[in-house]
C-alpha positions as CSV (number, residue, x, y, z in Angstrom):
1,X,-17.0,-16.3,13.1
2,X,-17.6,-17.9,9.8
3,X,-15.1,-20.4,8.6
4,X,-14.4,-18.1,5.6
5,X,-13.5,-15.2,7.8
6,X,-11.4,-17.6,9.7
7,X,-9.7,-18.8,6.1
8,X,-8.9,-15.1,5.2
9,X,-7.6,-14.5,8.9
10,X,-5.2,-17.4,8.5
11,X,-4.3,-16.0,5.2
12,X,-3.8,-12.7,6.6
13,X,-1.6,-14.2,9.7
14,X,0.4,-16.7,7.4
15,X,1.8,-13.7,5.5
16,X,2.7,-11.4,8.3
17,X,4.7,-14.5,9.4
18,X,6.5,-14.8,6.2
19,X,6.9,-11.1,7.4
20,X,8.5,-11.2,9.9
21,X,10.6,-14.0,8.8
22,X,11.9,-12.2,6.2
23,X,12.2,-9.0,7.5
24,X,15.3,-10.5,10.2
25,X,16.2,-12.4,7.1
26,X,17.1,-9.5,5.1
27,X,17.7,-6.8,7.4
28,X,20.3,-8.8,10.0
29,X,23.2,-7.7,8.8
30,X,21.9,-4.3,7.9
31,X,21.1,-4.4,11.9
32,X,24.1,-5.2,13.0
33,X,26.0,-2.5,10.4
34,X,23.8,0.5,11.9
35,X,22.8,-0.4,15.3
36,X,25.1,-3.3,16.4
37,X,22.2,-5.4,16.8
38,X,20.9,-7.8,14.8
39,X,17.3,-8.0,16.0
40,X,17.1,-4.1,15.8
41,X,14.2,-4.0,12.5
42,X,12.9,-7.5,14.0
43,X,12.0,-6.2,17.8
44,X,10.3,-2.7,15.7
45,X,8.6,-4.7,13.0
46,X,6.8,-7.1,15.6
47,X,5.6,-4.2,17.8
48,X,4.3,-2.7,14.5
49,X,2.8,-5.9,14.2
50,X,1.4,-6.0,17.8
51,X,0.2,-2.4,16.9
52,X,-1.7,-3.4,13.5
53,X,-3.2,-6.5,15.3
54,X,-4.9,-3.9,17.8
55,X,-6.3,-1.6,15.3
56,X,-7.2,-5.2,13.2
57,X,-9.4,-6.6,15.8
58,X,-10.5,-2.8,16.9
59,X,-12.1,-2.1,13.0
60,X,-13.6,-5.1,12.9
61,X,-15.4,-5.1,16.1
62,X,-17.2,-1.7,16.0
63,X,-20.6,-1.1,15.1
64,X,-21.1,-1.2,11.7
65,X,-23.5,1.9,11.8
66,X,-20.9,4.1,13.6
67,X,-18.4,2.9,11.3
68,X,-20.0,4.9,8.5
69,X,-19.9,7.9,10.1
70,X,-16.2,8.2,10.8
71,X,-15.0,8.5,6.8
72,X,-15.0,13.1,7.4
73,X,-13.7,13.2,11.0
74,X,-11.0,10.6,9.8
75,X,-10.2,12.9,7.0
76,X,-10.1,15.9,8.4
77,X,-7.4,14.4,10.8
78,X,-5.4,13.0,7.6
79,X,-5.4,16.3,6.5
80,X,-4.0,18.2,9.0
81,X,-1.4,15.5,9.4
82,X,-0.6,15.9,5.7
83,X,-0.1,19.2,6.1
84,X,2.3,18.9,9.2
85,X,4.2,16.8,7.4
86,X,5.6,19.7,5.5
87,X,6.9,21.9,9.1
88,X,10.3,20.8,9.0
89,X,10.8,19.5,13.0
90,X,7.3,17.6,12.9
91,X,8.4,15.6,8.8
92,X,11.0,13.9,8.9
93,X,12.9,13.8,5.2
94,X,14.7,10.5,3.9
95,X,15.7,10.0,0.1
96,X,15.0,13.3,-0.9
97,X,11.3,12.9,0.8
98,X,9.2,14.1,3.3
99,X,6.4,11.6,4.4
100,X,6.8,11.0,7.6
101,X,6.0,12.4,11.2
102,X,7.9,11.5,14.1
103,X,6.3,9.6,17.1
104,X,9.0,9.0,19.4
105,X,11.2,6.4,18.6
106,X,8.8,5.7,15.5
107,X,7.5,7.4,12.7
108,X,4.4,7.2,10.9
109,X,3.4,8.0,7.3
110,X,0.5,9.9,6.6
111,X,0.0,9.0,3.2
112,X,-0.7,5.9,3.7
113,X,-3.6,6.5,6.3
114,X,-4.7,8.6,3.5
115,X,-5.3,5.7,1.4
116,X,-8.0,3.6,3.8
117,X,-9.2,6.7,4.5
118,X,-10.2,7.7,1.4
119,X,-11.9,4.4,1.2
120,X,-14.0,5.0,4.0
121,X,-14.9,8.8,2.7
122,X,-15.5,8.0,-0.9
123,X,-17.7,4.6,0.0
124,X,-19.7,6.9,2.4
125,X,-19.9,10.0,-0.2
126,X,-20.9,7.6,-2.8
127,X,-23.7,5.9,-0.9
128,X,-25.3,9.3,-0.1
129,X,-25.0,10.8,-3.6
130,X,-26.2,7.2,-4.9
131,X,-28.8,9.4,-7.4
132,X,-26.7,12.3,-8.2
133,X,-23.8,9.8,-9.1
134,X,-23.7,10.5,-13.1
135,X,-24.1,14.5,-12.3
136,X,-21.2,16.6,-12.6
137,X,-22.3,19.6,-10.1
138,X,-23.3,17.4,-7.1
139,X,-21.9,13.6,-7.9
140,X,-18.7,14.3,-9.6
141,X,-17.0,17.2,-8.6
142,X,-17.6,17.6,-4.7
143,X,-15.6,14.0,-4.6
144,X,-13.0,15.2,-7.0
145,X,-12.6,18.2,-5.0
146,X,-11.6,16.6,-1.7
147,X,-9.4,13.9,-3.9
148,X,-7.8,17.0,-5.7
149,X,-6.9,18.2,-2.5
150,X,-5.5,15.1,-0.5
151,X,-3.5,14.5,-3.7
152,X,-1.6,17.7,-4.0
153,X,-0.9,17.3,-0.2
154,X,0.9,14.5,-1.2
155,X,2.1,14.7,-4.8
156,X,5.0,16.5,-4.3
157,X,6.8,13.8,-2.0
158,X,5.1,10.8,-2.5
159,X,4.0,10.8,-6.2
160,X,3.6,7.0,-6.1
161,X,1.1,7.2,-3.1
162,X,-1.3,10.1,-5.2
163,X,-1.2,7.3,-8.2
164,X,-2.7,4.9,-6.2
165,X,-5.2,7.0,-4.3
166,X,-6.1,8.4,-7.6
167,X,-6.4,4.6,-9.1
168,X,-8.6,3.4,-5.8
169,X,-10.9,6.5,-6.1
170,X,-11.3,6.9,-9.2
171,X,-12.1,3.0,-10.0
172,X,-14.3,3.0,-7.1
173,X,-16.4,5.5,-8.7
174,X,-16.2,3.7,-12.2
175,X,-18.2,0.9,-10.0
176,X,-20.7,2.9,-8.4
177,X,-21.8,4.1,-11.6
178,X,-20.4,7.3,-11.7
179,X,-19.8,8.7,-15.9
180,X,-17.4,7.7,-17.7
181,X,-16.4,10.8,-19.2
182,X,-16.1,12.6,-16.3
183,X,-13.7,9.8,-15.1
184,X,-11.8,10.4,-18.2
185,X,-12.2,14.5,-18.0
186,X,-10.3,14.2,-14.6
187,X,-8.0,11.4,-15.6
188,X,-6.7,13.5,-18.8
189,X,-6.3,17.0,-16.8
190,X,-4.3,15.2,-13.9
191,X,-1.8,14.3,-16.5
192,X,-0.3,17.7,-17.1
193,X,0.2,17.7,-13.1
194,X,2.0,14.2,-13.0
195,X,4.2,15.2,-16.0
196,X,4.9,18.4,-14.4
197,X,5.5,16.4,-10.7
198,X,7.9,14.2,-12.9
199,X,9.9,17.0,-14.4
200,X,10.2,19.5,-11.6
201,X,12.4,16.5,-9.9
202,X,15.2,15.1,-11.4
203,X,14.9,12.1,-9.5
204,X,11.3,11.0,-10.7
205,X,12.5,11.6,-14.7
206,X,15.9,9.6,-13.6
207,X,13.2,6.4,-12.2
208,X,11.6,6.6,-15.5
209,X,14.5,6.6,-17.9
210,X,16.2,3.8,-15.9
211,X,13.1,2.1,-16.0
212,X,13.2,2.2,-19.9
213,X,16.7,0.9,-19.9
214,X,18.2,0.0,-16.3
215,X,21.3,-0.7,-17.9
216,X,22.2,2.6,-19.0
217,X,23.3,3.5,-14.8
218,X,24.3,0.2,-14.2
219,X,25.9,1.1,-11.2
220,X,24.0,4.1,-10.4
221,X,19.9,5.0,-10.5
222,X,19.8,1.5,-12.4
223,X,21.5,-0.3,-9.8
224,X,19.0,-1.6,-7.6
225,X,17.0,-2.9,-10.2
226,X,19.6,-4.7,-11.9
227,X,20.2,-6.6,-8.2
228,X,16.9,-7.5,-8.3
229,X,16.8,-9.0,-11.4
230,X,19.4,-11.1,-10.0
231,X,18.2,-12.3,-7.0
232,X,15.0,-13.3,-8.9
233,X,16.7,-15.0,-12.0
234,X,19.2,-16.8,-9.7
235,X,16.6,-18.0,-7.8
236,X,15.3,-20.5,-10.2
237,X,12.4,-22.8,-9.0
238,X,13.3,-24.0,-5.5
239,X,15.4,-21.2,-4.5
240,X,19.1,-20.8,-2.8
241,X,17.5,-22.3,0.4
242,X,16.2,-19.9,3.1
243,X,19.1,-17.6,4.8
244,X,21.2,-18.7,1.9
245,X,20.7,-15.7,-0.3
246,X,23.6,-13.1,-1.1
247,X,21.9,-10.2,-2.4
248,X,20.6,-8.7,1.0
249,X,24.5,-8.9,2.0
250,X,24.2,-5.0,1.1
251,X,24.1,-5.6,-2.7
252,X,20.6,-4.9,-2.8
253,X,19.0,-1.8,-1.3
254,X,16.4,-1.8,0.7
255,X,15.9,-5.6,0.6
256,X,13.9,-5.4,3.8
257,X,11.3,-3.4,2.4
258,X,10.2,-2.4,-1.2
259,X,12.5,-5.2,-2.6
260,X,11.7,-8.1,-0.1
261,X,9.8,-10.2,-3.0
262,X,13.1,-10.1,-4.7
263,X,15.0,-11.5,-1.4
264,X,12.2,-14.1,-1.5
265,X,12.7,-15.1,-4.7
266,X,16.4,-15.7,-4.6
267,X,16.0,-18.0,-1.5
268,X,12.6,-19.9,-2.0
269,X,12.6,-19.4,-5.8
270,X,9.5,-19.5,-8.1
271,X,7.7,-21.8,-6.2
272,X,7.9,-19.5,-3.1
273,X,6.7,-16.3,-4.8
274,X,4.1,-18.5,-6.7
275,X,2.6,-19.5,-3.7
276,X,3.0,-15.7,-1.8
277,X,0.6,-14.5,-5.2
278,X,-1.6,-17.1,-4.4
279,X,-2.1,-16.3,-0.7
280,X,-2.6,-12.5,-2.2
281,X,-5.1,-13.7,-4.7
282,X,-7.3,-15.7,-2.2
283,X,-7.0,-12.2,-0.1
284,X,-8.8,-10.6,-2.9
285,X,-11.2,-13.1,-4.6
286,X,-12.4,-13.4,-0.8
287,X,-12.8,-9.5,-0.6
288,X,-14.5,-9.5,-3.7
289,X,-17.0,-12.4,-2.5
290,X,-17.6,-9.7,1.0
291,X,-18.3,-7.0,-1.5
292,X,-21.1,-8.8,-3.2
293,X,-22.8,-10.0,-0.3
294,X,-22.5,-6.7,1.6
295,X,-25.5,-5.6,3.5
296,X,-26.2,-2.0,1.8
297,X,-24.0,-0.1,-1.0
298,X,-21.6,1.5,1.8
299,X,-20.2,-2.2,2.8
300,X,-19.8,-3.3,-0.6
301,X,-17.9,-0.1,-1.6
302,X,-16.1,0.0,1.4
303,X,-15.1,-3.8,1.0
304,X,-14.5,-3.3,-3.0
305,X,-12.4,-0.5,-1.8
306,X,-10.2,-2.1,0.3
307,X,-9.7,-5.0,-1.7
308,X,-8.8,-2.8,-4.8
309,X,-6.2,-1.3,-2.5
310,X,-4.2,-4.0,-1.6
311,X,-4.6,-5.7,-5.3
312,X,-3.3,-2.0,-6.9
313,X,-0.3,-2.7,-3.8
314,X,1.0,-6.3,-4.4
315,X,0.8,-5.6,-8.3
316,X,2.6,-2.1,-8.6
317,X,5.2,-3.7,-5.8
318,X,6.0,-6.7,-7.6
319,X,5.7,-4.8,-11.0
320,X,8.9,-2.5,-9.3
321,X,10.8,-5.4,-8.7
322,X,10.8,-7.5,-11.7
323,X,11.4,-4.3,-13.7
324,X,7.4,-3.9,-15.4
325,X,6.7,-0.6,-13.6
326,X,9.2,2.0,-12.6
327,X,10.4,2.4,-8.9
328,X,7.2,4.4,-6.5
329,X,8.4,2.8,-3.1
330,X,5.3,0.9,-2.7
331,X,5.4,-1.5,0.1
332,X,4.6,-5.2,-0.4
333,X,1.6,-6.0,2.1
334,X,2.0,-7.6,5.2
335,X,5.4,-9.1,4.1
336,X,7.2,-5.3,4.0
337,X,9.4,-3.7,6.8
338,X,7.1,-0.4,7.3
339,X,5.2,0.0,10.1
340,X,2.7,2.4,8.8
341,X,2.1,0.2,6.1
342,X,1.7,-2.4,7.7
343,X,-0.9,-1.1,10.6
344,X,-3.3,0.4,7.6
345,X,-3.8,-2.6,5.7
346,X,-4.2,-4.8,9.0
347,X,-6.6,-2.8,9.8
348,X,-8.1,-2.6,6.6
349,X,-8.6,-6.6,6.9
350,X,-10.5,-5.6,9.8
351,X,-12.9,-3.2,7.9
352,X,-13.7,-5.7,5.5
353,X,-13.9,-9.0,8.4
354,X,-16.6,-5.7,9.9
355,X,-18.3,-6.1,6.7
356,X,-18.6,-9.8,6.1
357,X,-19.6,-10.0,9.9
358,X,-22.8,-7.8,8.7
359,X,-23.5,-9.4,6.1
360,X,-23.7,-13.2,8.5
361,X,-26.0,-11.7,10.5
């Protein structure tokens, strides 16, 4: 393996250890509250990891040729599990939600297998309509058809999850040459359906207005901002000191998962979260380096794909926590409790290690 891929696998490795660090860091008490055990999201969060490291080393070792072919039969799955997801004892509902299926003991969210899977559809579908891309009939709309469709699967409980498909697709396009004002056709008719997403739930148009002023619920829809905000001002530049930090003592929801980046900036301060963006940015300048030396057009949109995907995640996650964006539940990569997160993008790293491995040869 090159000594690049090995750099970007060390990367990869460091932050799931920060992971699962600060995943028993944060969720300990939480543990012990709900199940009387302390190492309760610890012992699921490593087999998650155990899980994601299969499927890692799995994508990156098949051929490269039959890889291309899996982007519809790994849709059509996707689909059908999106749909199950609405039967009421297959989904199983949590903050008003329903994204996830049941697996046992575990649960898995569909939503966010729709994401790489996109990916792989859209890099394929693009690479065969490669000469038809600026045509509306047979370049544009088949793809927007088959996006339209995955997205209003999802919109209705997951309308963070359909803005960053949307984002990955559509800006994947944008670089494959596709025209610009069908891009923009499509992005201005989606609008009524996001406004109309936003308003048919009081809880999406509550994110939003506490978003525009947090301190207007302090104590309510505005609370959990407001916590994080002081986890990541009190955290100054060195931080409280690993294990020192007060906010996941149940002051701050869900610290374990979309809100760990605060956690990690009350305890290891600016310097700690400087040095997490870094490891993120070397993640995606080195997936940008695989995508221009990519053996054909599918590897480099596949690989641009991928490393769009996790840039869109670390920047709308940390946007939600230091109060730029409004709350979508996005999961911070590799570092996040949430096992289905966590399984897609380690195997997305194996996609795109599949791809440079191509290219070496």
């Amino acid at each position: 393996m090159h000594k690049q891929n090995i750099a970007l696998l060390s990367v990869v490795f460091i932050l799931i250890s920060i992971g699962i660090i600060m995943v028993f860091n944060t969720a300990a008490m939480v543990s012990i509250l709900k199940f009387n055990n302390p190492f309760h999201f610890l012992v699921r969060h490593l087999i998650l990891a155990f899980i994601g490291l299969i499927f890692m080393f799995a994508s990156m070792n098949i051929r490269y040729e039959m890889l291309k072919k899996l982007g519809k039969p790994f849709l059509i799955i996707t689909i059908i599990l999106l749909i199950l997801v609405h039967f009421p004892h297959i989904g199983r509902a949590a903050g008003g939600a329903r994204r996830w299926i049941r697996i046992g003991s575990f649960s898995m969210q569909p939503s966010e297998l729709a994401k790489l899977v996109m990916i792989m559809y859209a890099a394929n579908f693009l690479t065969r309509k490669q000469h038809n891309i600026k045509e509306f009939i047979k370049g544009f709309l088949p793809q927007m058809l088959v996006l339209g469709l995955v997205l209003a699967l999802i919109i209705k409980n997951d309308l963070g999850s359909c803005v960053l498909i949307a984002g990955i697709v559509l800006t994947m396009m944008f670089i494959s040459g596709a025209n610009i004002k069908h891009l923009a056709v499509f992005f201005l008719s989606s609008l009524p359906a996001v406004y109309i997403a936003i308003r048919t739930f009081p809880y999406r148009m509550k994110r939003i207005m506490v978003f525009l002023n947090p301190w207007e619920d302090p104590l309510g829809k505005g609370y959990q901002i407001i916590q994080s905000f002081y986890a990541l001002g009190s955290g100054g530049w060195w931080g409280k000191g690993l294990g020192k930090g007060i906010q996941k003592l149940f002051y701050l929801p869900e610290a374990h998962t979309d809100f760990i980046f605060s956690i990690i900036g009350e305890e290891l301060g600016f310097i700690g979260t400087f040095i997490i963006i870094m490891l993120f940015a070397y993640i995606i300048w080195r997936g940008i380096i695989i995508a221009y030396h990519a053996p054909d057009l599918y590897g480099h949109l596949l690989a641009i794909g991928i490393t769009i995907m996790i840039a869109y995640q670390v920047v709308i996650n940390i946007g939600v926590v230091t109060g730029l964006l409004p709350t979508k539940g996005t999961t911070l990569p590799f570092i996040s409790f949430g096992g289905s997160s966590l399984i897609v993008n380690m195997t997305a790293i194996g996609l795109l290690l599949n791809v440079s491995r191509e290219w070496e040869r």
